[in-house]
C-alpha positions in Angstrom: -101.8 221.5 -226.7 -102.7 221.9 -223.0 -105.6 225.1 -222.6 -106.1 226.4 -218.6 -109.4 226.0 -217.3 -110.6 228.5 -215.1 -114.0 228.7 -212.5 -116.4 230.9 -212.7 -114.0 232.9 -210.4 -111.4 233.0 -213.3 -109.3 231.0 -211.2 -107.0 228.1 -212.9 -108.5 225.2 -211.4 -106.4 222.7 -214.2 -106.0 222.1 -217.8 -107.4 220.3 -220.7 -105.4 218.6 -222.9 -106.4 218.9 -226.9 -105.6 217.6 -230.1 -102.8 220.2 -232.2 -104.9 218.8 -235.6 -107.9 220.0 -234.5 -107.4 223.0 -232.5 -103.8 224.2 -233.9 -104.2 223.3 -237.6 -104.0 225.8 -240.1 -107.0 228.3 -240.3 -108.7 228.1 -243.5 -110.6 231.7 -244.0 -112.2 230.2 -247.2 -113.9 227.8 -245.4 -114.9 229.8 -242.5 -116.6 232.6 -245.7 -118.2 229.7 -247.4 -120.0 228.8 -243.8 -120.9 232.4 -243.2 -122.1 233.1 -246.7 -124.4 230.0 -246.7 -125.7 231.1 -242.8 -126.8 234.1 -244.0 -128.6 233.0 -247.2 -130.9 230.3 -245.0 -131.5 233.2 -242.8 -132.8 235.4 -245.7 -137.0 235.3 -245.2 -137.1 235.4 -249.1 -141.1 236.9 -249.0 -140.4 239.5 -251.6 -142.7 239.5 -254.6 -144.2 241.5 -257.2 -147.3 241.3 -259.3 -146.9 239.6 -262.6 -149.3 239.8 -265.5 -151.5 237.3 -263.9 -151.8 238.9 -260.4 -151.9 243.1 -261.5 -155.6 244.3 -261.1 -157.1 244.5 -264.9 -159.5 243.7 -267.4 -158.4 240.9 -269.5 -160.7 242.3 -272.5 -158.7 243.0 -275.4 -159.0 246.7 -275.9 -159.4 246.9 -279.7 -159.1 244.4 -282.5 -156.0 242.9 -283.8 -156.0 244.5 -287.5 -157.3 247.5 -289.2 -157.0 250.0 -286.3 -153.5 251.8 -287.2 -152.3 250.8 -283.9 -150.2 248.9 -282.3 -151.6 245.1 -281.4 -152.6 244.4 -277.7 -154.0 242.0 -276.3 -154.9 243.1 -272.8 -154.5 246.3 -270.6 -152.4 244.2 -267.9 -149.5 243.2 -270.4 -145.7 244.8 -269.4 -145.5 247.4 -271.9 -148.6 249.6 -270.3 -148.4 251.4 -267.6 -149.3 249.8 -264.2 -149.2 246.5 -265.9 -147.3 243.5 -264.8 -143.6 242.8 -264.0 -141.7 240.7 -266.2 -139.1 238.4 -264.4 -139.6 240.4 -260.8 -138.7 238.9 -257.6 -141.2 236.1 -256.7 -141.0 234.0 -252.2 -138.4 232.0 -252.8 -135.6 230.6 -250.2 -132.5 231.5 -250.4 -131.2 228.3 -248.8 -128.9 225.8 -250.4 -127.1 222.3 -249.4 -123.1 222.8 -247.8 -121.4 219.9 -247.4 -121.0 218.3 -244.3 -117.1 218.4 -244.6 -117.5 222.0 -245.5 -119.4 222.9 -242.8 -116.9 220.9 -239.8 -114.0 221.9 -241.8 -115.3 226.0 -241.4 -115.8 225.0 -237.5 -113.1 223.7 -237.0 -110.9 226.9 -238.5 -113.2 229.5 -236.4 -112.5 227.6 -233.6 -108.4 227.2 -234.1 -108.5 231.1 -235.1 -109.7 232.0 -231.6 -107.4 229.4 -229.9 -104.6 231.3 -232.2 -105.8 234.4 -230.9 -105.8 233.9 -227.1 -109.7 234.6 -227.6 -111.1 230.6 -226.3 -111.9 230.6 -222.5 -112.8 227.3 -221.1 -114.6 226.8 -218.0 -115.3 224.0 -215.5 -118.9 224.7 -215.8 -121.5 227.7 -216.7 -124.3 228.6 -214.5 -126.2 230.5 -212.3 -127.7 230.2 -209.5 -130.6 232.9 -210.1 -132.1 234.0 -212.9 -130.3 237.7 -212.7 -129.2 239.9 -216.3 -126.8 241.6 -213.0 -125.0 238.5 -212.4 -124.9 237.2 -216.3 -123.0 240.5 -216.7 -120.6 240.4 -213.3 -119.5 236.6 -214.6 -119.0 237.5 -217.8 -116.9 240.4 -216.3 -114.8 238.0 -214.3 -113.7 235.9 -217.1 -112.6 238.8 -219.3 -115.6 238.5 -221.9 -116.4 242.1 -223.0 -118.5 242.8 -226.0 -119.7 240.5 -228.5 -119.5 236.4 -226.8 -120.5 232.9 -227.6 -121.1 231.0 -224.7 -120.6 227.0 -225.3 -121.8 224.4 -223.4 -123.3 220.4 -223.9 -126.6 221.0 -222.0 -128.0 224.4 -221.3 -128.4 226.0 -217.8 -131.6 227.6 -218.3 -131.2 229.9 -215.7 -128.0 231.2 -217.3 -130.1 231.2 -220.4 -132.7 233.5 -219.6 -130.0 235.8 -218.0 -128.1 236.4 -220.7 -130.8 236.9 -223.3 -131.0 240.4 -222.7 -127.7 241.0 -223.2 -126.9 242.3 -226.8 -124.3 240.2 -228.6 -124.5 237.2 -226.2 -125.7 233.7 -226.8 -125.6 230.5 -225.6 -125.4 227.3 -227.7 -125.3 224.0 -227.5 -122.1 222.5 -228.5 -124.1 220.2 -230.9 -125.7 223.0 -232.4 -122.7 225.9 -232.8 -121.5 226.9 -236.0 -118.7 228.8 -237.5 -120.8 232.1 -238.5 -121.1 232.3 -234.4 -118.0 231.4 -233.7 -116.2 233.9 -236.1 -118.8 236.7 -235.3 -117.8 236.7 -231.3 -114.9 238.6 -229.9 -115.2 235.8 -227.3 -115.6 232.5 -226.9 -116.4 230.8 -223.8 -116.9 227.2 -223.8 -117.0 224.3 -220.7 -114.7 221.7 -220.5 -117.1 218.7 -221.4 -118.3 220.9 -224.4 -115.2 221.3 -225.7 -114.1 217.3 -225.3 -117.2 216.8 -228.1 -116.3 219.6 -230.2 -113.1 217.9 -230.4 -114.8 214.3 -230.7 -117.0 215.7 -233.7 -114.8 217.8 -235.4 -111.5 215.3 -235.5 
């Protein structure tokens, strides 16, 4: 499968050629939903918590004695049952994180990637930078290759003044192509990647 490359001009400057087994396979959506659903769980901060019988403010005296009283047996004021006492089974800081395997996770990637290449929706580039750090000229190259709304930008080593431009731009990142996953590729309208980052995307995910 041969994909134009364009400059930062959106002019076709040549063509990279990639492999139909990694880019053209099939897309598996239950992959690309497993890798989304675990994304979101390790992103969960997980510091909800309520007071127990051990934490709630309260005497642990025992109010009255056990028999001969006519009422009910207690043995302190901070048990569930009472009012303002403590919470049985209630959410304690936990994280929400759990172990995807590595197949999984290259297997999602690879189908959020071969989605947008199915969809007309990958734009590869001979290289992304600036050459000042300028949010006005993030958005006017972003305008020249098409890229409108949400966007992923992908590249192996990050311009930093491209970085800092685009950070104030809502729904635009920039990622290393080590370090992308499938809950950003599948979450952009747009993906824009460079030439060399997309040679090791294909490297790491054949």
């Amino acid at each position: 499968m041969l994909l134009d490359v364009v400059n930062t001009q959106n002019e076709k400057v040549g063509s990279v050629d990639v492999r139909d087994d990694v880019f053209g396979t099939r897309v598996h959506r239950e992959l690309i939903w497993e890798s989304v659903v675990h994304a979101n769980a390790a992103k969960r901060r997980g510091t909800h918590a309520t007071k127990n019988r051990a934490l709630v403010s309260g005497s642990g005296r025992k109010p009255w004695r056990q028999k001969g009283t006519g009422r009910a047996r207690v043995g302190e004021i901070r048990n569930p049952l009472w009012r303002k006492g403590g919470t049985v089974f209630g959410p304690m800081p936990r994280s929400y994180d759990y172990k995807l395997p590595k197949r999984v996770e290259r297997g999602a990637l690879r189908a959020a990637v071969a989605e947008k290449v199915k969809d007309g929706a990958l734009v590869v580039v001979d290289e992304l930078s600036l050459a000042e750090i300028k949010t006005k000229a993030a958005v006017e190259l972003l305008s020249r290759l098409g890229v409108m709304g949400k966007a992923v930008l992908v590249d192996v080593a990050l311009d930093e003044k491209l970085a800092r431009s685009v950070r104030n731009l809502p729904g635009v990142t920039l990622v290393q192509s080590g370090r992308l996953t499938a809950r950003e590729v599948a979450d952009a309208t747009r993906v824009v990647a460079t030439r060399t980052a997309l040679e090791r995307l294909q490297e790491a995910l054949a």
